[in-house]
C-alpha positions in Angstrom: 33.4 -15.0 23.2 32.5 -15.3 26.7 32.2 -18.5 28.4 29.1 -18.6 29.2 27.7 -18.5 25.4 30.8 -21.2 24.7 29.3 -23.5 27.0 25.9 -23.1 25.7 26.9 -23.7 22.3 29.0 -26.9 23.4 25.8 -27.9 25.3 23.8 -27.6 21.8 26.4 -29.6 20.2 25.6 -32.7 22.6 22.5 -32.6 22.7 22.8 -32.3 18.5 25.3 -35.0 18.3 23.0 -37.7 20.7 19.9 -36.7 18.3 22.0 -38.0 15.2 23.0 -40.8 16.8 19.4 -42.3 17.7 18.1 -40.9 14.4 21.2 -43.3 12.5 20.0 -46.1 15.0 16.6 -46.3 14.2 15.6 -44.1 16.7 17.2 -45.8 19.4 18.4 -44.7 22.9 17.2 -40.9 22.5 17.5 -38.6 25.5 15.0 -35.8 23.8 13.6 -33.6 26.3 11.8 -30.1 26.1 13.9 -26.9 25.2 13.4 -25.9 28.8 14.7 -29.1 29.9 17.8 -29.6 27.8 21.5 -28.6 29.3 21.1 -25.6 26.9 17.5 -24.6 28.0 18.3 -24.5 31.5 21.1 -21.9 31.3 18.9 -19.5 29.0 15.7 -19.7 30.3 17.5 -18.7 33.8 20.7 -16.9 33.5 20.9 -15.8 29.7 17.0 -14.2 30.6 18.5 -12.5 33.6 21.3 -11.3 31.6 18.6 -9.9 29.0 16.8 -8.6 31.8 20.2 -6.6 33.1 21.0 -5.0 29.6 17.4 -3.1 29.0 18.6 -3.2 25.5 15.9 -3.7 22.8 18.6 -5.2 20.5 19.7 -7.5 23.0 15.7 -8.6 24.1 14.9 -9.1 20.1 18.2 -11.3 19.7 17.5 -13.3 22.3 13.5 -14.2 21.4 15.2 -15.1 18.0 16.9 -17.2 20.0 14.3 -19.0 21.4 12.5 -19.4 18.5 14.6 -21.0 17.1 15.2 -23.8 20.2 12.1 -24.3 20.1 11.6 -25.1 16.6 15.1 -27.2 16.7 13.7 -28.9 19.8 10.4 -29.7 17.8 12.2 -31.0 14.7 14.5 -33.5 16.9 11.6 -34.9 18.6 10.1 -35.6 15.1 13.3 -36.9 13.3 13.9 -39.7 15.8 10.2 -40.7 16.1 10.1 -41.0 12.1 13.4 -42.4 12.4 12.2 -46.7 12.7 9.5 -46.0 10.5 10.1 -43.7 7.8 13.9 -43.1 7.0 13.4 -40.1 4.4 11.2 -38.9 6.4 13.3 -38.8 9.4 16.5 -37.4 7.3 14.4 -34.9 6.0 13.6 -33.6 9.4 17.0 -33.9 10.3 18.6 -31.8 7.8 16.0 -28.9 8.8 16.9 -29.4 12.5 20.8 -29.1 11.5 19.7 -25.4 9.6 17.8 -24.7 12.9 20.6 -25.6 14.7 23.4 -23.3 12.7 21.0 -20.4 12.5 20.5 -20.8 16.4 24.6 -20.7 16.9 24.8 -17.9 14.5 22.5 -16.1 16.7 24.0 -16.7 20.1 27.1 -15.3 18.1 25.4 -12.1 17.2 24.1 -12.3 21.1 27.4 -12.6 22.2 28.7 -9.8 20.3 25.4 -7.5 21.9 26.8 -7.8 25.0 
């Protein structure tokens, strides 16, 4: 695995991890931010796009839009779980749980990215 996907999955992780952690306190001290904002978002948006760009490979491009589908939805579902999270606890677990299946598709895909390149 190269280090550059390692990284980015470790920089999902966080970003996972401090969502949990406000959703479990009521929605307290949360850090969300955009998918093009986030640790994560940063790196693909500039340097994993380049490195799509570079390969010309229509596996590689359709892999990577999976990708990004998939942040954004994760990114969309975090935002939601920790606004429910004071007000509606189901609610907010709910949303949680699909984030964490958003979340494990995404890894599997940077995976499957990795191993395109």
């Amino acid at each position: 695995m190269s280090i550059a996907i390692l990284r980015a999955i470790s920089q999902h992780s966080n970003y996972l991890e401090m969502v949990r952690v406000s959703v479990a306190d009521d929605g307290k001290n949360s850090h969300c931010c955009s998918c093009h904002d986030c640790a994560f978002g940063k790196w693909f948006y500039a340097d994993g796009a380049a490195v799509v760009a570079a390969q010309k490979d229509p596996a590689v491009t359709s892999v990577y839009s999976k990708i990004a589908d998939a942040h954004e939805k994760f990114h969309e579902l975090s935002f939601k779980a920790v606004a429910a999270a004071a007000s509606d606890k189901a609610a907010s677990r709910a949303l949680e749980t699909e984030m964490m299946r958003t979340s494990s598709s995404m890894v599997g895909l940077l995976l499957e990215f990795d191993g395109l390149l």
